[in-house]
C-alpha positions in Angstrom: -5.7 -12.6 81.7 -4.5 -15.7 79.7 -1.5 -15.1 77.9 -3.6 -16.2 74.7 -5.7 -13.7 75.3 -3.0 -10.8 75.8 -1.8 -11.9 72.7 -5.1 -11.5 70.8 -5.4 -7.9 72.8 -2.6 -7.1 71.1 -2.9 -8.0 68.2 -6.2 -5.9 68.1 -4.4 -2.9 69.0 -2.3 -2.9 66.3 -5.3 -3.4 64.1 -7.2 -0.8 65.4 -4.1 1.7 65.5 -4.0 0.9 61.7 -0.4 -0.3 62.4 1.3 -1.9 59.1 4.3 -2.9 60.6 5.5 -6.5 59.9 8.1 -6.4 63.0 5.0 -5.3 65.2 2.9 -7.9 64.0 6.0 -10.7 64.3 5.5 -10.9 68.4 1.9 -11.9 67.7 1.7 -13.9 64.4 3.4 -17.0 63.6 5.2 -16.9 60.0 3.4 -19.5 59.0 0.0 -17.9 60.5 -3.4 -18.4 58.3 -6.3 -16.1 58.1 -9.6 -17.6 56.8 -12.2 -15.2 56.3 -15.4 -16.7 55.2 -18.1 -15.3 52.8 -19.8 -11.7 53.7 -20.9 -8.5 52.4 -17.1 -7.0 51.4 -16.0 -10.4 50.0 -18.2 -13.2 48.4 -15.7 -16.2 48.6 -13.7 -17.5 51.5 -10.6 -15.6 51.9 -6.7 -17.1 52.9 -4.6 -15.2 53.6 -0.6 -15.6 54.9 1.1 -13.7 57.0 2.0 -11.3 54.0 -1.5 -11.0 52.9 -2.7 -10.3 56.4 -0.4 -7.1 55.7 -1.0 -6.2 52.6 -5.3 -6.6 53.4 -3.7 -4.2 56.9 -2.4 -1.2 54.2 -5.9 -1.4 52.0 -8.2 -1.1 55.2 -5.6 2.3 56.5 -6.1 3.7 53.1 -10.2 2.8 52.6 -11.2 3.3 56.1 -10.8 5.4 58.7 -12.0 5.7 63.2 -12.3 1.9 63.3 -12.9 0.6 66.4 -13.9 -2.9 67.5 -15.8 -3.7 70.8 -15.0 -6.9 72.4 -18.6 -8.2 74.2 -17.5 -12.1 74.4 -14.6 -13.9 75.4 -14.0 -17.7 75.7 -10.9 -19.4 76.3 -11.0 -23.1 75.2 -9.6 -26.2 77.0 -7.5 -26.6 73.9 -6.2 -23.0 74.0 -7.9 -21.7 71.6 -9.7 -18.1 72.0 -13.1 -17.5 70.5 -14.0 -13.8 70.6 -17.5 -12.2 69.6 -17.6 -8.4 69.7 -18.7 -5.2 67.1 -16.3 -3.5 64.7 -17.5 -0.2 63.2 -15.4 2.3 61.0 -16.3 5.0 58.6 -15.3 5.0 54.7 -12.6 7.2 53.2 -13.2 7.1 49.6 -16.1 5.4 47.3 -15.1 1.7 46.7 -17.2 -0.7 45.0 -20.6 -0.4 47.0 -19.3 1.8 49.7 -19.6 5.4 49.5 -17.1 8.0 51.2 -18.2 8.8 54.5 -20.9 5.8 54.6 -20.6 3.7 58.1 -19.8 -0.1 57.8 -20.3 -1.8 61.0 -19.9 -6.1 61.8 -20.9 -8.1 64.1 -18.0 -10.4 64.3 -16.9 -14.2 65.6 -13.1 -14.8 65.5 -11.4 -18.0 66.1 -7.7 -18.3 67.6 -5.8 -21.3 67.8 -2.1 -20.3 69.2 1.5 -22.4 67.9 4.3 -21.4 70.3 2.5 -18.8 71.6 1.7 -16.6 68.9 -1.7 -16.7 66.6 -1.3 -19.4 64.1 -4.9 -20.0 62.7 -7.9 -17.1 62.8 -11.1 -18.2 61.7 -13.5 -14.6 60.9 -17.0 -15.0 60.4 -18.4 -11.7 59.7 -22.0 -10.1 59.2 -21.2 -6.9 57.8 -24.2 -4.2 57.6 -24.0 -0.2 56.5 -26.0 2.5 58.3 
């Protein structure tokens, strides 16, 4: 395994284990990381977010959602370094919020983009399709 790619793994365990721990997060994110998240069914305008709002967007999906899980099916490690990763992320709502319904199953196909700085993720790209069943 690249060491890229351990660093993405990682990074999607602490996701998945809703973890909300800045110190955690610090041995995978750079400070100055950047999280673009472009238009989908949760959020209609491309999202930034910083290193803090990574966090704080971390503490909202623990308290809304609940048994997420995301299934890597694609890897590809780029000349460049970069990761692309293409896999399914499912979870289950906790409480009613906006057109979600407690209990209601939200699942994505997803495409993420990493680019690395001194070893740690320093730009992620999400392109998300978003469906509920």
């Amino acid at each position: 395994m690249s060491e890229q790619l351990a660093v993405v793994t990682s990074y999607f365990e602490l996701v998945q284990a809703f973890n909300t721990e800045p110190e955690a997060y610090a041995a995978v994110l750079h400070p100055e990381v950047e999280q673009t998240e472009y238009p989908n069914l949760i959020f209609k305008t491309v999202q930034r977010r910083s290193f803090t709002d990574i966090m704080d967007n971390l503490r909202a999906g623990r308290e809304l959602l609940r048994d997420q899980h995301f299934e890597v099916e694609h890897t590809q490690i780029n000349p460049d370094g970069s990761v692309v990763v293409e896999g399914l992320w499912y979870a289950t709502t906790a409480s009613d919020v906006g057109p979600l319904l407690r209990g209601q199953r939200v699942q994505g196909q997803l495409c993420l983009v990493f680019e690395f700085k001194d070893g740690k993720i320093y730009r992620q790209r999400r392109y998300p399709c978003y469906y509920l069943s």
